[in-house]
C-alpha positions as MATLAB code, in Angstrom:
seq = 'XXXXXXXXXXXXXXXXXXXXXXXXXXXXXXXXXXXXXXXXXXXXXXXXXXXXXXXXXXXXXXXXXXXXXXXXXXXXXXXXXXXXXXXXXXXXXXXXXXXXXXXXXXXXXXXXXXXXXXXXXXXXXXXXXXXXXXXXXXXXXXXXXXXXXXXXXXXXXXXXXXXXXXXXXXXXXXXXXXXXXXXXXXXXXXXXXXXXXXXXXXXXXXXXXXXXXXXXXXXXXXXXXXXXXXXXXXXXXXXXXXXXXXXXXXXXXXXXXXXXXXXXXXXXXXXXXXXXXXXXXXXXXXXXXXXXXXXXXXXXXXXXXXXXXXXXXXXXXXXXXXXXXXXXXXXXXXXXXXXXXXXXXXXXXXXXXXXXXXXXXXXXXXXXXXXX';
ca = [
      85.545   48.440   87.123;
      86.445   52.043   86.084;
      88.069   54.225   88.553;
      86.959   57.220   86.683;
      84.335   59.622   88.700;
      81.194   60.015   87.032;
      79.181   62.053   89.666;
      76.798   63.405   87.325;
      75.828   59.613   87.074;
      75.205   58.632   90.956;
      73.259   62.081   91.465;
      70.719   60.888   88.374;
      70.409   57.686   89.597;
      70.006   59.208   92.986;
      67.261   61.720   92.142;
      65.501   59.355   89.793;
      65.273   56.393   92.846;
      64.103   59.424   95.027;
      61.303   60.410   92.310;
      59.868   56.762   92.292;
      60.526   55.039   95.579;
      59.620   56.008   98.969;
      61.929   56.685  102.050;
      61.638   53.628  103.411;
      61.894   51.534  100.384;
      65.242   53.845   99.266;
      66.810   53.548  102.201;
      66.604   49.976  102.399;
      67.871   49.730   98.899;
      70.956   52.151   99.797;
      71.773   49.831  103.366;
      71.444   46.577  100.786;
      74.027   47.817   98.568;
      75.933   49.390  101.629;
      75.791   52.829  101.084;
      75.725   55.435  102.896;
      71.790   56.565  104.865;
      71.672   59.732  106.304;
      68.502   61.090  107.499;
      65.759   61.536  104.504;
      66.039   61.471  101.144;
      67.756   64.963  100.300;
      70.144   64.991  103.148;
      71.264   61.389  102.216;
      72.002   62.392   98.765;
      74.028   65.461   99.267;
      76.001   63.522  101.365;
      76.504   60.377   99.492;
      77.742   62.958   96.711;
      80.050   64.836   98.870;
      81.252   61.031   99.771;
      82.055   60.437   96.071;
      83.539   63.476   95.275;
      86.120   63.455   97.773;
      87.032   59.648   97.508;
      90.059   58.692   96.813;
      91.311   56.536   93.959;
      90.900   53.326   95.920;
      87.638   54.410   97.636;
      85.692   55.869   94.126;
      86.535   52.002   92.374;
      84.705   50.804   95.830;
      82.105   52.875   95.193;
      81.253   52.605   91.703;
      81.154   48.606   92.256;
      78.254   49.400   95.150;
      76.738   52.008   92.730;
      76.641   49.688   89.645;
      74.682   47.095   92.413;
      72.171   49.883   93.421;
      71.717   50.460   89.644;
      70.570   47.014   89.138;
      68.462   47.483   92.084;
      66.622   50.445   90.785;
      66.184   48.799   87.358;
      64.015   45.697   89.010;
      62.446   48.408   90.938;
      60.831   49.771   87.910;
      59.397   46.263   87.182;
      58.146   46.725   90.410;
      57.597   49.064   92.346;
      54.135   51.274   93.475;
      52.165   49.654   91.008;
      48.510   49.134   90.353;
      48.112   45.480   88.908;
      45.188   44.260   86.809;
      45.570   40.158   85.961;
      43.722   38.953   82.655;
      43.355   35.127   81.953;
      43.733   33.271   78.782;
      43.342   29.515   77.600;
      46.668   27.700   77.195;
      46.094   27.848   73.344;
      46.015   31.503   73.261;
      48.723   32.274   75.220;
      51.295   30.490   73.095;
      49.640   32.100   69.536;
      50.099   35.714   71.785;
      54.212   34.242   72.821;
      54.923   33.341   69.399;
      53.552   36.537   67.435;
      55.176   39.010   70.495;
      58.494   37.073   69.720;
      59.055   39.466   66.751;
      58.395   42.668   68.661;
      61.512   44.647   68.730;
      61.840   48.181   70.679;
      61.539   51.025   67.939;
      64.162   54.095   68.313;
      62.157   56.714   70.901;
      62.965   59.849   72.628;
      62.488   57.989   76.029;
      65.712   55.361   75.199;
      68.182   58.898   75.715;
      67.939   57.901   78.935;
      66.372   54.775   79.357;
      66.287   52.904   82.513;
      66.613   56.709   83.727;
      63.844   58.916   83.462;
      63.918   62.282   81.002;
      64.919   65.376   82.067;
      61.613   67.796   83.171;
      62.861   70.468   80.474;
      62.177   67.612   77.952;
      59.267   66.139   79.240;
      57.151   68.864   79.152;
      57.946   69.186   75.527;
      56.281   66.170   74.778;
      52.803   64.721   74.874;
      51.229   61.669   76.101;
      51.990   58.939   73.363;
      53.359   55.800   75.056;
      56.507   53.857   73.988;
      57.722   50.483   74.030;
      61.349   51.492   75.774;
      62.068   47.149   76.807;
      61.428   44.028   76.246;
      62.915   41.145   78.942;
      62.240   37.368   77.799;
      62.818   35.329   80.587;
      62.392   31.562   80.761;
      59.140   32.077   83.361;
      57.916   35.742   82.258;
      57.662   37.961   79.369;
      57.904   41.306   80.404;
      57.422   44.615   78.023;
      58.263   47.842   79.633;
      56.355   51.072   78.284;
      57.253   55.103   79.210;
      55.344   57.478   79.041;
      54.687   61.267   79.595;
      51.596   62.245   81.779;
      50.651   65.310   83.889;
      49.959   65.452   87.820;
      49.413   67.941   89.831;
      50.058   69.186   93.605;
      49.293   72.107   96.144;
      51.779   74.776   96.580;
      51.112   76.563   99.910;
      52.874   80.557   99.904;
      52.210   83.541  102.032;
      50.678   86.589  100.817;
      54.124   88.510  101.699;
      55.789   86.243   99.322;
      53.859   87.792   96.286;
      55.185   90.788   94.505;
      53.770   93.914   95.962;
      50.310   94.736   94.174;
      49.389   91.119   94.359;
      50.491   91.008   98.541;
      48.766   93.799   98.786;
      45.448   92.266   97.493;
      45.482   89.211   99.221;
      46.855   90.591  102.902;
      43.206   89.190  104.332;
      44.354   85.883  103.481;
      46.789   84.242  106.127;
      47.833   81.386  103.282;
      47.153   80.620   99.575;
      47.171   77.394   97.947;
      48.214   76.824   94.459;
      47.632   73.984   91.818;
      51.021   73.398   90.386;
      50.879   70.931   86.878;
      54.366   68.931   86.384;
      55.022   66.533   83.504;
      56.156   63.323   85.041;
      57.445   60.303   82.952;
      55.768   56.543   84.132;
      56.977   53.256   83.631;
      54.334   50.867   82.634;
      54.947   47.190   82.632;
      53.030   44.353   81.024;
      53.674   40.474   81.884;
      52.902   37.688   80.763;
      53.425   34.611   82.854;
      54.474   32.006   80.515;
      52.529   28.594   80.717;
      50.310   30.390   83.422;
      47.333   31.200   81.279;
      48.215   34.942   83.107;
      48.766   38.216   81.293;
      49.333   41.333   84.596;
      49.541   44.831   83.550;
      51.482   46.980   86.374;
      50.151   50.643   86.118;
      53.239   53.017   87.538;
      51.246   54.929   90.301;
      54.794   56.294   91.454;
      54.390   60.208   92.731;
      50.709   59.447   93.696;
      49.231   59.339   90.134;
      45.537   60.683   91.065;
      42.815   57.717   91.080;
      40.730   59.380   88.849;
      43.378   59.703   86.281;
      44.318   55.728   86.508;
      41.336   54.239   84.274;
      42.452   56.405   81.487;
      46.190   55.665   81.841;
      45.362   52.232   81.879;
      42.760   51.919   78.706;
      45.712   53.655   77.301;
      48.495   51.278   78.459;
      46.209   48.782   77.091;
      45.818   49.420   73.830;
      49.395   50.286   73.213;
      50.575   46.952   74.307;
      47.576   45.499   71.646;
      49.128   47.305   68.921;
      52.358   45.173   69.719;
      49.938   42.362   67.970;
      50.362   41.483   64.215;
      47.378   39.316   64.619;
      45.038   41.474   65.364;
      42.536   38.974   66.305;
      44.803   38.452   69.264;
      44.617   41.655   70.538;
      41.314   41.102   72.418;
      41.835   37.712   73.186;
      42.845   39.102   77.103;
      39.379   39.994   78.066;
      38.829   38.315   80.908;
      39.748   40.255   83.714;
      40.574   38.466   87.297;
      37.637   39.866   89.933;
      40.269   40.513   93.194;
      36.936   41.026   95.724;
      36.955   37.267   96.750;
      40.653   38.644   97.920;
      38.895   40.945  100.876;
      37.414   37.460  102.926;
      40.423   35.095  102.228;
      43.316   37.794  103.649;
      41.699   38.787  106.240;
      40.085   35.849  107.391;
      43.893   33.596  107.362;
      45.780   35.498  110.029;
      48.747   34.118  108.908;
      48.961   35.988  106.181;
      50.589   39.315  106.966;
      49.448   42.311  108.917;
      45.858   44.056  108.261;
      46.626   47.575  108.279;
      43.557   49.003  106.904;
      40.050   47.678  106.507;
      36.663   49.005  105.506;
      33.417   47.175  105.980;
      29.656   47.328  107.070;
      28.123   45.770  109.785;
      24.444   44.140  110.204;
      23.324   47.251  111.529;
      23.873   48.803  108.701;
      26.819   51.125  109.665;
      30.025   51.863  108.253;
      33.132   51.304  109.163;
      36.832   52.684  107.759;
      39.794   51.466  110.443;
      43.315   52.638  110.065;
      46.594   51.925  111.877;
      48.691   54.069  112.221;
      51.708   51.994  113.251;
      52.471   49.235  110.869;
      53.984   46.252  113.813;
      49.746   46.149  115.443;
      47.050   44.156  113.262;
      44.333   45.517  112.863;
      42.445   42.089  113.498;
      43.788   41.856  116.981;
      43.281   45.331  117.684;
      41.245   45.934  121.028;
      38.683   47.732  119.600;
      38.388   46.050  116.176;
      38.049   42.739  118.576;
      35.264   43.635  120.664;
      33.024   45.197  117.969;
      33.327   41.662  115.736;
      32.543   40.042  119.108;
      29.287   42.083  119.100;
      28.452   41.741  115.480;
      29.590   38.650  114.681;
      29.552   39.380  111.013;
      31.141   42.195  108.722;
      31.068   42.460  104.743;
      34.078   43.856  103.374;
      34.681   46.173  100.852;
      38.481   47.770  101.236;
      41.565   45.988  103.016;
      45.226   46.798  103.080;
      47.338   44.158  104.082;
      51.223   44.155  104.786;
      54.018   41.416  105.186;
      57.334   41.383  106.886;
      60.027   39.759  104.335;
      63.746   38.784  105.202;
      65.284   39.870  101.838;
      69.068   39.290  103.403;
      69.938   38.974  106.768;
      70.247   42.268  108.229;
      67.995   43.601  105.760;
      63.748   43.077  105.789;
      60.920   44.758  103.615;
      57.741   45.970  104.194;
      55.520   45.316  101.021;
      51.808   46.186  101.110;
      48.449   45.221   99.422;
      45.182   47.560   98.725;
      42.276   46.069   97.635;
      40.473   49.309   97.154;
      37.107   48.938   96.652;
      34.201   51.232   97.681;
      31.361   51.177  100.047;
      29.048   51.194   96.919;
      29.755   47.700   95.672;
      28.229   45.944   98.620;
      24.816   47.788   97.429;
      25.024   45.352   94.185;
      22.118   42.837   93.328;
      24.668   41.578   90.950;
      28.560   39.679   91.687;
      30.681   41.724   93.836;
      33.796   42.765   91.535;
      36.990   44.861   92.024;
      39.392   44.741   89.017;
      42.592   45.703   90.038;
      45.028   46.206   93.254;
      47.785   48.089   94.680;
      50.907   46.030   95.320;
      53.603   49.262   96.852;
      56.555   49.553   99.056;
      58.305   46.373   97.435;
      62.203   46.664   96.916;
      62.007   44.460   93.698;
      61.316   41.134   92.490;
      61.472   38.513   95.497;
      59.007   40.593   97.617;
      56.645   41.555   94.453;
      56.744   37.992   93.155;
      55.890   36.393   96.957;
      52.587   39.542   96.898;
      51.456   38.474   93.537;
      51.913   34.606   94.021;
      49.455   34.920   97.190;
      47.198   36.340   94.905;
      47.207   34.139   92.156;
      46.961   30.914   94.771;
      44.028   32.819   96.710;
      42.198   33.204   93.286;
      42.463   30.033   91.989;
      41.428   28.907   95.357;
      38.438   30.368   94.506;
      37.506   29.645   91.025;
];
């Protein structure tokens, strides 16, 4: 291991783990590679940088071995993490004709592999449109994985003062006591598409990272989709993957085996035909054993579901836990439907990589099989 500082290097890796992970899921990655957590993100990294730059020989090799970890760490947490999953099945057949024609697939040279595991800098990424790249391919003995980047816009609110405006424009707006803007950034995504091997089991992961709007998430994924069909060189192949799993059998079988994690949120109608949206707002209280909760299904007897959130506690070392979470997020409007109840896709967030991602997925796989 090089002794050499590279700050430049920990602060991108910094910033970029910042961009895509929350707090909580940072910080636990930091403490797992035993770094230094400060309080939030921004305070944390100034001072993890102030800790590097004024290491000493002996302490910067130390370092740079616990940074190279964390860099590992944030690479599975692309794979990973804040995703929206959609799971298509395929016959046994098909999936080894779609193995053996994706075995030639090689990544093509791209402006996102500058920088590759690391996102683009903003200057350059709002130079660019919205075509999608193949950046990775990872061909594991269980799991086929192809990683694709891309460039798309979201947007937030900027809230200023009046007084904060040059002078004619201050002066217009002084009845106003705040103004909100809509601000557009260019934001690069990291799309992932898997395909379990010998699992019948092809699972797109849409990067929802930054809070990609809902309404923009159909599109980005009809998009992800037919890039990763263009891999194909049998064409016929391509829409071999139609079948997509239906998650709503998901809402009764989570909440229903209180073994299984912590319901956090939960959305449902009763018999007498009202509606009900529950939230908790501290993460350690389920939301089935909640007082209230308990005494109206003790009156009603019966609820139909239509939205649950669900989250589990899992040892990842000894001193260190995480907190992944589920969304089914479906809408009051299905239950309305003379025909089957369906919900294509999930929210799997919060996970620090692989093991707690893998034992979220797994439940859903057994759960759906369950019910076939």
């Amino acid at each position: 291991m090089s002794t050499e500082k590279k700050p430049e290097n920990l602060k991108n890796l910094l910033e970029s783990l910042h961009e895509r992970a929350p707090w909580p899921v940072m910080s636990s990655l930091l403490r797992k590679n035993e770094l230094l957590v400060s309080r939030g993100a921004r305070n944390t990294i100034k001072k993890l940088l102030d800790e590097y730059n004024h290491a000493t020989e002996e302490k910067v090799n130390e370092l740079n071995q616990k940074i190279e970890s964390l860099f590992e760490d944030y690479c599975e947490h692309l794979l990973t993490g804040e995703k929206q999953v959609k799971i298509f099945s395929v016959n046994s057949n098909i999936e080894e004709q779609i193995l053996k024609d994706l075995s030639t697939v090689t990544v093509k040279e791209n402006e996102f592999l500058e920088s590759y595991p690391l996102p683009l800098s903003q200057e350059k990424l709002e130079g660019m449109d919205s075509s999608t790249y193949l950046v990775d391919i990872k061909n594991k003995k269980e799991v086929m994985n192809f990683v694709f980047c891309t460039s798309r816009f979201t947007t937030s609110r900027v809230r200023f003062k009046p007084h904060e405006l040059d002078s004619d424009l201050s002066e217009i707006l002084s009845e106003y006591d705040e103004l909100v803007g809509i601000k557009r950034n260019s934001r690069q995504f990291f799309d992932v598409v898997t395909i379990r091997k010998g699992r019948g089991l092809i699972e797109f992961r849409m990067d929802i990272s930054g809070g990609l709007p809902v309404e923009e998430r159909p599109g980005a994924f009809v998009h992800a989709r037919r890039c990763f069909q263009r891999l194909f060189s049998d064409r016929s192949l391509a829409s071999c993957f139609s079948q997509e799993l239906n998650v709503f059998p998901l809402l009764q079988h989570l909440y229903s085996d209180k073994e299984e994690g912590k319901v956090v949120e939960i959305g449902f109608a009763t018999g007498t035909a009202s509606i009900k949206h529950e939230r908790m707002r501290r993460g350690q209280i389920d939301l089935r054993d909640e007082v209230y909760h308990k005494a109206g299904m003790d009156a009603v007897q019966r609820i139909d579901l239509y939205r649950l959130a669900v989250h589990w506690h899992i040892n990842i070392q000894p001193d260190l836990s995480s907190s992944p979470e589920l969304l089914i997020p479906g809408h009051v409007t299905l239950l309305n439907s003379e025909n089957e109840k369906n919900i294509d896709g999930l929210e799997i967030r919060k996970c620090l990589g692989l093991e707690d991602y893998e034992s979220i997925i797994e439940k859903v796989i057994k759960y759906l099989k369950n019910n076939d």
